[in-house]
Structures are given as C-alpha cells and as structure tokens.
C-alpha positions in Angstrom: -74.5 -83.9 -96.7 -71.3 -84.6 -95.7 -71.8 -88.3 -95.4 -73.0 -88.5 -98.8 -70.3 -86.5 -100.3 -66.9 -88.5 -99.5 -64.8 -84.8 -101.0 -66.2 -83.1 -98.1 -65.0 -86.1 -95.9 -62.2 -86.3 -97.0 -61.7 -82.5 -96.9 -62.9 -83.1 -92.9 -61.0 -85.9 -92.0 -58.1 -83.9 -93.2 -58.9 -80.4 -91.3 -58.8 -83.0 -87.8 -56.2 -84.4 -88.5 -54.2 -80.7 -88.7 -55.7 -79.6 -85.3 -54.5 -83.2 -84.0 -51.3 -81.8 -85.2 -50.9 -78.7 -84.0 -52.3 -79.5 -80.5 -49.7 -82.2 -80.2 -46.8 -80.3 -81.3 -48.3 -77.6 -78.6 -48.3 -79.9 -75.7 -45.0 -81.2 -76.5 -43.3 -77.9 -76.7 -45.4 -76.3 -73.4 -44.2 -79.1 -71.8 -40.5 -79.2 -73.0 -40.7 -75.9 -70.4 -40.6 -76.4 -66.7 -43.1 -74.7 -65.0 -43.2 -76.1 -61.7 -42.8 -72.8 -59.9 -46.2 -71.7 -61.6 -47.6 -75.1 -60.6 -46.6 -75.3 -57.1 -48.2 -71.4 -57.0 -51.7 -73.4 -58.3 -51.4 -75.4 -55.6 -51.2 -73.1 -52.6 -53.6 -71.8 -53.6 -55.8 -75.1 -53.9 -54.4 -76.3 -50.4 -55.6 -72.3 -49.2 -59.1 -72.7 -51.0 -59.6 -76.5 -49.7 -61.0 -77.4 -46.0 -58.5 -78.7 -44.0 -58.7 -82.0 -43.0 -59.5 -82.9 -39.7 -56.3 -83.7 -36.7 -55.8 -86.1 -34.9 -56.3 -85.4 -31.3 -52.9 -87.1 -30.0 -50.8 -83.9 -30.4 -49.3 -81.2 -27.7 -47.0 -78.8 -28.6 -44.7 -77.2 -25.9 -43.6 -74.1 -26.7 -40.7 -71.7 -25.9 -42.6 -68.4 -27.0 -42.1 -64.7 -25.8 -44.6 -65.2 -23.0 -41.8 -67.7 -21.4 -39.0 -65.1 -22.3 -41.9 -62.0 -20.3 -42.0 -64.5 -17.3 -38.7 -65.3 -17.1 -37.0 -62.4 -18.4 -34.7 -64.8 -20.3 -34.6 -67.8 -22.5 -35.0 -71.4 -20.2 -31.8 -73.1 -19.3 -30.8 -76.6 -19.0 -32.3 -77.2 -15.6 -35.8 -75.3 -16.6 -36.2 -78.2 -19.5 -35.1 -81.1 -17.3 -38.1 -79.8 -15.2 -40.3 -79.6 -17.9 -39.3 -83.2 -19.6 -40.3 -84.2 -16.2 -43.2 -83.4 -16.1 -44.6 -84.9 -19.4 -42.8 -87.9 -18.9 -45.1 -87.8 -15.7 -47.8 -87.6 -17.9 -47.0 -90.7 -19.9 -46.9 -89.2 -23.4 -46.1 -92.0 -26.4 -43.7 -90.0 -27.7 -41.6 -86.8 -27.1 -39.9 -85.1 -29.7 -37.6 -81.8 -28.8 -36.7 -80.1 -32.0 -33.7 -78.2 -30.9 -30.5 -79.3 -29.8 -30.0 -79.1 -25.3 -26.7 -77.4 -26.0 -28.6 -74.2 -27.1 -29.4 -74.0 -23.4 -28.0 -72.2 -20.9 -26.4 -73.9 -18.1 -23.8 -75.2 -16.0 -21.1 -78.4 -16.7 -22.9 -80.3 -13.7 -26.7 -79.5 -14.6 -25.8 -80.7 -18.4 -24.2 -83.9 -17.2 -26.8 -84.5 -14.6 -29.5 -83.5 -17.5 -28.0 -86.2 -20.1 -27.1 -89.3 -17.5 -31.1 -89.0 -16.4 -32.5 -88.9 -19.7 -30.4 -90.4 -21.9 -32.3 -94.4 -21.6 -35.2 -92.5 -21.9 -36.6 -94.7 -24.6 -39.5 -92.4 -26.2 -37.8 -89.3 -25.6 -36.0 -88.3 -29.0 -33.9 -85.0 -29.5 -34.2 -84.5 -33.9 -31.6 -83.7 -35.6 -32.4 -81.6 -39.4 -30.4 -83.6 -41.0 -29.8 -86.6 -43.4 -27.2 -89.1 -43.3 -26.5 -92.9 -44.3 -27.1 -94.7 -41.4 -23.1 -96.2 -41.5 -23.1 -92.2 -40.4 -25.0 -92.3 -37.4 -22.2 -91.5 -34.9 -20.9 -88.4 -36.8 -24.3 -87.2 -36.2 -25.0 -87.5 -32.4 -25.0 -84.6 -29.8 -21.7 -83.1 -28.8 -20.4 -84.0 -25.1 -21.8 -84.6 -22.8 -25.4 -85.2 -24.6 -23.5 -87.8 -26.8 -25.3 -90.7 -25.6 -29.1 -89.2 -25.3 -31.3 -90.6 -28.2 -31.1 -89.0 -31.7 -33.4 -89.5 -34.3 -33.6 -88.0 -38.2 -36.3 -85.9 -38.6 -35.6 -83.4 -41.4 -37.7 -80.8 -42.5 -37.6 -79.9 -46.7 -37.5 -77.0 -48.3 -38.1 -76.3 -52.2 -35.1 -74.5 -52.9 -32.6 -75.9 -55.5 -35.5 -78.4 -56.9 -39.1 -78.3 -57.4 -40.6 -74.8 -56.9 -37.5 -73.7 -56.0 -39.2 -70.6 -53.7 -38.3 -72.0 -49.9 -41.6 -73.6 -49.3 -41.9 -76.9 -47.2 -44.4 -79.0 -49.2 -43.0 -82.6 -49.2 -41.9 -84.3 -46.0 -39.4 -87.3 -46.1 -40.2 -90.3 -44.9 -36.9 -92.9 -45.4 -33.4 -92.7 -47.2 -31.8 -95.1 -48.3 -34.1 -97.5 -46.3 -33.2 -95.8 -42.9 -36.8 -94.6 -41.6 -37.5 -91.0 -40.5 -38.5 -90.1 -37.2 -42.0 -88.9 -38.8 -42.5 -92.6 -40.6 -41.4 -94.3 -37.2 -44.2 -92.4 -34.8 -46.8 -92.5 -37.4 -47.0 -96.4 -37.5 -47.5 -96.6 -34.3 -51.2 -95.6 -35.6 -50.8 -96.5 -39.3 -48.9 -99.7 -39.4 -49.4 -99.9 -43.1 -46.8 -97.5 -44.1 -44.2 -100.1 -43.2 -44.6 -100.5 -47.4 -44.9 -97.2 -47.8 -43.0 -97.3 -51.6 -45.8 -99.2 -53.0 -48.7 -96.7 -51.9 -49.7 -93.8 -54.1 -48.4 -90.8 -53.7 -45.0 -91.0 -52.2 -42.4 -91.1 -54.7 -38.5 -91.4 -55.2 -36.2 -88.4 -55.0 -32.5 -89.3 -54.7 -32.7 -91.9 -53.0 -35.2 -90.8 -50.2 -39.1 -91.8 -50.3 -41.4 -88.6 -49.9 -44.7 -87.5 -49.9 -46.5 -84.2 -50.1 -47.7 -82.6 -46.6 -51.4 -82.2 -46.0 -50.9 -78.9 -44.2 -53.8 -77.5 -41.6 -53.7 -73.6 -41.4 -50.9 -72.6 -38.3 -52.6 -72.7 -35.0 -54.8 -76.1 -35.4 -53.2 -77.5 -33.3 -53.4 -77.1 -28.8 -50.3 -75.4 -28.0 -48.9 -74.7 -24.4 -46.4 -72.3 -23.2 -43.0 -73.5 -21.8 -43.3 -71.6 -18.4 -46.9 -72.7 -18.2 -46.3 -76.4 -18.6 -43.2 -75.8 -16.0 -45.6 -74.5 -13.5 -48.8 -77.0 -13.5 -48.1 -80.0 -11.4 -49.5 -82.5 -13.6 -51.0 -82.9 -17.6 -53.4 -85.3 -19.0 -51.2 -86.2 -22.1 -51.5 -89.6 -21.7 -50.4 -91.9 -25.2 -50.5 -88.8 -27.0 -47.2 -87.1 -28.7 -45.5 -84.1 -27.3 -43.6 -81.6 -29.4 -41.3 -79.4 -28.1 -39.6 -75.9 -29.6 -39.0 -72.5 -29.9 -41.9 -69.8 -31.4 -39.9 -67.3 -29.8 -38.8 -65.4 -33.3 -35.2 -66.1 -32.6 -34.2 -66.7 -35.7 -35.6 -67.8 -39.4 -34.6 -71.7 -38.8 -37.3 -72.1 -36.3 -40.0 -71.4 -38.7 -41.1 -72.7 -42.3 -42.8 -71.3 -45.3 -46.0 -73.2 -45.8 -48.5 -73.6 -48.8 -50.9 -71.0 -46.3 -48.5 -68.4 -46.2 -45.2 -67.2 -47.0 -44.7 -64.8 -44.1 -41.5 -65.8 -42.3 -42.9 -66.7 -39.1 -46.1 -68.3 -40.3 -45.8 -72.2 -38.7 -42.8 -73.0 -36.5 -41.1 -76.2 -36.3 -43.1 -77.9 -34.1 -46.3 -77.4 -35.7 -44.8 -78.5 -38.9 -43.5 -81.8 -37.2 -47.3 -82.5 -36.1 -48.7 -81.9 -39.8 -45.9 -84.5 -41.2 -46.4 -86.9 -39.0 -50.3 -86.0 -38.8 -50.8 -86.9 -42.7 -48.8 -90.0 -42.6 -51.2 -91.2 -39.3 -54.1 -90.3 -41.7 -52.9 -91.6 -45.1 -54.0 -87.7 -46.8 -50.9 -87.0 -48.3 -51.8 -85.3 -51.6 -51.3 -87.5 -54.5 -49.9 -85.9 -57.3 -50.1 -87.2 -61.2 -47.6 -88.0 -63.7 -46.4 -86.1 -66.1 -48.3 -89.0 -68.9 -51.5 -87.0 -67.5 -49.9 -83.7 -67.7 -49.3 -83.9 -71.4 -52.5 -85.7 -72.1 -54.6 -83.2 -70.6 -52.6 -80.7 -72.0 -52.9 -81.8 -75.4 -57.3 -82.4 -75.3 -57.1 -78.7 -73.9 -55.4 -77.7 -76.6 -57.8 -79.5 -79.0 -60.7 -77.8 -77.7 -59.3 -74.4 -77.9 -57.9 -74.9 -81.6 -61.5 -76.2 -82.5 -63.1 -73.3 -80.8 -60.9 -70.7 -82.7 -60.2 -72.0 -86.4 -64.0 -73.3 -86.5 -66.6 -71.8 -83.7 -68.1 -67.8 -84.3 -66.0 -65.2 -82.3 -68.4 -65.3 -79.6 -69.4 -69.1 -79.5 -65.5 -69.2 -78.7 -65.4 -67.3 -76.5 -67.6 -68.5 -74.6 -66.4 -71.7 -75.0 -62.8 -71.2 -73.7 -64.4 -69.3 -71.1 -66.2 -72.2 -70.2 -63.7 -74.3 -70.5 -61.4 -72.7 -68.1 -63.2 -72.2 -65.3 -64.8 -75.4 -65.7 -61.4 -77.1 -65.5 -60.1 -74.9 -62.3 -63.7 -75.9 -60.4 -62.4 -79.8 -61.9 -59.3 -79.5 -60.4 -59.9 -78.1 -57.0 -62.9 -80.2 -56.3 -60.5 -83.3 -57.0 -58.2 -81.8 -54.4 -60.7 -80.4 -52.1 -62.0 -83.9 -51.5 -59.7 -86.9 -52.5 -55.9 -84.7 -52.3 -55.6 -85.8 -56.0 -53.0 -83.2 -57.5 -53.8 -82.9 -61.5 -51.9 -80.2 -63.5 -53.2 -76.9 -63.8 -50.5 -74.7 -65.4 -49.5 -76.1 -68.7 -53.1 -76.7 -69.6 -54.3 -73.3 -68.7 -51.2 -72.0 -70.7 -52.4 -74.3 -73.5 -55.6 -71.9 -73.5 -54.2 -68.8 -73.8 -51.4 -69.7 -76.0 -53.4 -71.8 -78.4 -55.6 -68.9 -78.7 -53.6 -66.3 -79.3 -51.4 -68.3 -81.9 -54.3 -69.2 -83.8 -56.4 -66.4 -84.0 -54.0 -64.4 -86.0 -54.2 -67.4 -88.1 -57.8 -67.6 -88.6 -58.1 -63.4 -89.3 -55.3 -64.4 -92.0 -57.4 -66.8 -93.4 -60.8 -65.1 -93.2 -59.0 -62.2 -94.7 -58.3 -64.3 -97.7 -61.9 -65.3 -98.5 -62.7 -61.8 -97.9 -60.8 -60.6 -100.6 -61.5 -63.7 -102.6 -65.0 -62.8 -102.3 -64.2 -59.3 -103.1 -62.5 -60.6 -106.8 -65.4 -62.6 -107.2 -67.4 -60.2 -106.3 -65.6 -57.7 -108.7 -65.9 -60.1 -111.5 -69.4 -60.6 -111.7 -69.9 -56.5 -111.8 -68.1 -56.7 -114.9 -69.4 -59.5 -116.2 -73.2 -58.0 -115.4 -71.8 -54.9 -116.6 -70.8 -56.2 -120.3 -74.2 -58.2 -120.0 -76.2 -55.1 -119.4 -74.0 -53.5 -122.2 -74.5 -55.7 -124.5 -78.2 -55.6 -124.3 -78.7 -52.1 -124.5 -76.5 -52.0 -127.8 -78.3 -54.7 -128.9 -81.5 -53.4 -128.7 -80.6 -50.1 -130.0 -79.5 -51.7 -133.3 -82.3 -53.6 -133.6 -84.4 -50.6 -133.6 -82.9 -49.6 -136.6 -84.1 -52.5 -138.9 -87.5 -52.0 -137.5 -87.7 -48.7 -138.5 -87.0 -49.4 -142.0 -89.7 -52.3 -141.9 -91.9 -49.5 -140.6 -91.1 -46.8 -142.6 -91.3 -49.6 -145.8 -94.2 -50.5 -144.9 -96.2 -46.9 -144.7 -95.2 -46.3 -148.1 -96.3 -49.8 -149.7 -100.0 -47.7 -147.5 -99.4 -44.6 -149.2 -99.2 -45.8 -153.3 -101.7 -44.7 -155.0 -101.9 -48.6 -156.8 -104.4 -50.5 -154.6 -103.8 -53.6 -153.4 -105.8 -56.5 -153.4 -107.7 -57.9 -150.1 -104.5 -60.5 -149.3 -101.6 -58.5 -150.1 -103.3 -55.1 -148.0 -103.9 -58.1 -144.6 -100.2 -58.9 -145.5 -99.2 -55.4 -145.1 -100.7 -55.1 -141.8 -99.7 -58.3 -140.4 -95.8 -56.7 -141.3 -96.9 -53.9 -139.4 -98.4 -55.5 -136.6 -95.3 -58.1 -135.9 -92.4 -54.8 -136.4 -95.2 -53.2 -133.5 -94.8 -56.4 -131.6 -91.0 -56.4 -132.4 -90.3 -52.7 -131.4 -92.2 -52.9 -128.0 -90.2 -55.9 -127.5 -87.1 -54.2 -128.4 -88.0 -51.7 -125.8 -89.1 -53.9 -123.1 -85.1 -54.9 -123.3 -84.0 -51.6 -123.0 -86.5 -51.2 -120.3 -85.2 -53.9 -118.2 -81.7 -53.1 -118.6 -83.2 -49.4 -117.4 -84.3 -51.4 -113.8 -81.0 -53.1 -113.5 -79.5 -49.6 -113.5 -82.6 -48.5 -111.3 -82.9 -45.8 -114.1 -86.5 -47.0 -114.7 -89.7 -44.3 -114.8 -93.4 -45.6 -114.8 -95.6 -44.1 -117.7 -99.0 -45.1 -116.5 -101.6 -44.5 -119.7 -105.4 -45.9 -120.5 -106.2 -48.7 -123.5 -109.3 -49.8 -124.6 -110.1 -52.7 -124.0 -111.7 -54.0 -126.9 -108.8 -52.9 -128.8 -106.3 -55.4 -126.4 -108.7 -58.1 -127.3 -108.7 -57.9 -130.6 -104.8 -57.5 -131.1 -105.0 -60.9 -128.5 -107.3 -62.5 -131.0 -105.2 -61.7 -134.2 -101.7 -62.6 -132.7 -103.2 -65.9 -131.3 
C-alpha cells in the first residue's frame, strides 16, 4: 500500500533519512574518541583465540637460564661465551644474533680483548643493540672498548607505551627508519627477498619515520630452545644455515622479557624468542594487516543503522534478537577474518555502536510509544463521551416520544368508547391509528431496549403469540 500511497512514502523516505542521520552523527562522535586501548584488548584476544601459524624450522635459541646459573653456580663469563660462539660458528649457522651486550660478562682485560680481536670479522655474527638511531649515528652507538670494533646491528624491540595501546605490550616490530634496515628486515630476506619494497606491501605502515608491521606472535615456547651450559658442553650441533639466537631467560631483570598479545605476565616470552617471531613473520609474510580508520567509521556507522532500525521500528523481542544476532555474528566475522587471513577489522567502536545506539534510543522509542498511548487514551476518552451523549440522547428521545403516543392512544380509546357509531370507514380508520401508535410504541421501546444492551442493562422476557394473529398483523401492515 505504500507504493500506491506516495504520503506514506514520503512519510518513509523521511523516517530513513532520520536513522541515516542519527547513525552518522553516532559514528562520527564514537569515533572522535580514541579507543585503541579497548581495541588492542580485542585483539589479544583474537591473536589468543586464533591457531598460531606454523614456524619456520631455521631457528635455535641459546639460552642463559637458571639451569646454567644450577650448573655453574654463577652467571657465564666472557671466556664461557667465546666457547660457546665457537661452537655454533662450528656448526655453520646463517646467522647469529646475541641480544645482550659482552660487557655484561664477567671477565678479565685479556679474555675481553682476546674475545673481541677473534670475533670481531666475524661477518654473520651480530651483537643487537635496542636501540634506534640515524645511521650518520652509527659510531655513537657501537660497543664500549675493547668490543668497539665487533659487528653491531639495530634490532629494537617496541613497546606500546606512550602511543597505541599505551599498556607495555610488544605488538609491532620495526622493520627500517629512515631508510636504514633493521636487523630483523636484513635476516628475513635472506628467505623473503620481496620485502626489499617492503613500504608498498599491505600492512606495514609509517610511524615517525620508521616502517612497521604488526608481529604474528606463536604462544612462548614454540620455538627449540637449548641451555647455555648444555650447548657449552656437546662437541658439535647440526645448526647448519639456520639462525641462532642467543640471551638471557634467567629472570634477571624485566628488560630481558616482553609483554606479548598471549600474556601479560612479566616473564612470559624473553628476548630471544621475541627476536624469532619478528623475524619469523617477515620470513612468512603473516604480519597482521590491520584496516583503516575509512572502514572503522563505515562499519561503525551500518552497525549503527541496524541497531537504530531494530529499536525505533522492530517489536521488543524481534530486537532483541536481532542485536543479539548481530553481535555475535560480527565477533565470529571478525575473528574468522583474523584466524585465517591476519586481516585486523575494528571491533570496539562498532560493538560500542550497539550498546550505545540502544540504550540512547530506547528511551526515545518508550517516549514516543508513551505518546500514542496517551493519545489513544484521549481518543479513547472521547468516543466514551461521545457514545455516552449518543446513548443519552436516545434514551431521552424515546422517552418523549412515548408521551405523544400515549395521547394518540388514549385519543383514540375514547373516539371507541362514544356512544355515536361510526361508519364502516371511519371505525377501520380508527384501528389503523391504533395499530401504527402500537407499531410506533414497540418501536419506541425497541430504542430504549438497545440503548438497555449498550449499557448491558438488558433482561429477556420470553412470552407465547399466536401465530395466526402475527400473520394477520403481517398481512394488514403489508
């Protein structure tokens, strides 16, 4: 009908065009509000919820854990990693990172010198350094004497502290500033040549001046690990063109550990195992890719459709059901994406949307309902009085009607009771007056009786007639 009636179109056209409206002006003021801590929250949990993606078997970590502090009954020196550097450079590894600094070590002025002039043209043996600097900076950042000349390479770790989430949680790794590429970048190429362009692939994105991407995290532990005083005791390893990583998981201190989308316990994934998940998702390309904030608003603002349709027009329950289904429909959307492409979309400002949609506009649609109800109610109201004065009306009616009849009536028996007769035409005329003030007076009555049964004051008075006598007042009035 409301094709054929263009009021009623109009009337709709109009009512879209107000929830087009209001869910707009929601998205944009939901998303004039940063909420990135809530997202980045989401997306733990998504990374926790998701399989992890399978590693890439070219990784070793050596590790300088309490078992090596139980064996040795103190912390390796200087001459304890020369022995173990040894021994994986006997193994003819592709790459050996040591994520602390050789000065930490114990030792003597002769073993350190003797330790630097024998590794220093080492050429894939690098010593990282946590930091970030221009590369017209490089010397203010090598190792102090006499490890100055051993190889130093950048390779940082991030933590989201004064941006992003802002809760100390390493999601993003970077992978070049200012054109100067990270350790990470230059050991993954050596299986993923492609990210020599790594600013035009999806997913890594500008901040201040560095290229990043998110870090496809494995739970701790997926990767083999081997203890210090272990490795310094074998005679050879099979580690052949794979890349070693070596640190501390001795709890020492907070610095050798990061907070992880898996867990925020302190000592949850140390360095080393960090450094094999960076460099692990740039080998594999499964950084997640997260969307801009164009898709943010846009889903933010079709969630916010649905849930302003489902309130102002849908039965309590049909809406219900409805945003029900529309929220966990949308989480199961958005963790299947993730779980098996590492496609990012926004979760917290459209789930906001929901709940704030809803509660803004249900207030407004009781408001509203409440105004028909009472309009209803005067309506309501007003035909009571109007059936009242109608009901009224005929009841006084009909009472003064009777009166008139009467007089007919009573007129009539005494015109009967003269003792002048009357002649054959005027005596039929008599009775015909009688007859139709009969006919007149049940009428009369059959008002009053009505108005009786919209009062639902009515009584039955069942009583016997002859029949012949019904057909021949039929006969006569017809």
């Amino acid at each position: 009908m409301a094709k054929d009636n263009p009021a009623l179109q109009k009337v709709s056209l109009r009512f879209w065009l107000l929830k087009i409206v209001f869910a707009i002006t929601a998205s944009i003021i939901l998303n004039y509000f940063e909420l990135e801590s809530v997202e980045s929250w989401l997306y733990d949990t998504r990374v926790r919820l998701s399989p992890s993606t399978e590693i890439s078997d070219i990784f070793q970590l050596v590790l300088i854990d309490e078992a090596t502090f139980k064996e040795k009954q103190r912390y390796p020196s200087i001459a304890d990693l020369e022995l173990v550097l040894d021994k994986i450079i006997d193994s003819e590894p592709r790459a050996i990172m040591v994520n602390f600094a050789p000065q930490e070590l114990d030792g003597t002025v002769e073993q350190k010198k003797s330790f630097a002039a024998k590794f220093e043209k080492q050429t894939n043996l690098y010593f990282t350094r946590d930091e970030l600097r221009p590369e017209n900076e490089y010397e203010s950042s090598l190792l102090p004497s006499p490890f100055e000349k051993l190889p130093v390479a950048f390779a940082p770790k991030t933590h989201d502290r004064k941006s992003f989430a802002k809760d100390g949680v390493t999601r993003r790794l970077i992978i070049s500033y200012q054109g100067q590429a990270m350790l990470q970048k230059k050991l993954a190429m050596l299986w993923n040549p492609s990210l020599l362009n790594e600013g035009h692939q999806r997913g890594i994105f500008d901040f201040f001046g560095s290229h990043q991407a998110y870090v496809d995290f494995r739970p701790a532990g997926s990767y083999p690990r081997n203890s210090f005083y272990q490795v310094s005791e074998l005679k050879s390893e099979t580690w052949t063109s794979k890349i070693v990583i070596l640190g501390f998981d001795a709890q020492r201190k907070f610095d050798d550990y990061v907070l992880t989308p898996h867990s925020r316990d302190a000592t949850y994934m140390h360095l080393p195992e960090m450094q094999a998940n960076m460099i692990d998702t740039l080998i594999q390309g499964t950084w997640p890719v997260r969307y801009s904030e164009i898709l943010n608003f846009i889903l933010t603002f079709l969630i916010s459709l649905i849930t302003i349709h489902g309130v102002l027009v849908l039965r309590p329950s049909q809406g219900l059901i409805l945003l029900g289904g529309l929220v966990l429909g949308y989480i199961l959307w958005t963790w299947s994406l993730f779980a098996a492409f590492r496609w990012w979309w926004p979760l917290a400002h459209p789930m906001i949307a929901v709940f704030l949609c809803y509660y803004f506009f249900i207030p407004y649609r009781l408001i509203m309902e409440n105004r028909k109800s009472w309009e209803y109610y005067q309506k309501n109201q007003l035909l009571k009085q109007v059936e009242e004065l109608k009901t009224n009306f005929i009841s006084m009616m009909s009472h003064d009607l009777k009166t008139p009849i009467a007089r007919i009536q009573g007129m009539v028996d005494v015109i009967k009771k003269e003792k002048t007769p009357l002649s054959d035409l005027q005596h039929d005329a008599v009775d015909t007056i009688k007859h139709s003030s009969d006919d007149l007076l049940k009428f009369i009555n059959s008002i009053l009786n009505y108005a009786k049964m919209q009062s639902e004051g009515v009584v039955l008075h069942k009583t016997s007639k002859d029949i012949n006598q019904i057909i021949e007042d039929v006969v006569r009035k017809h």
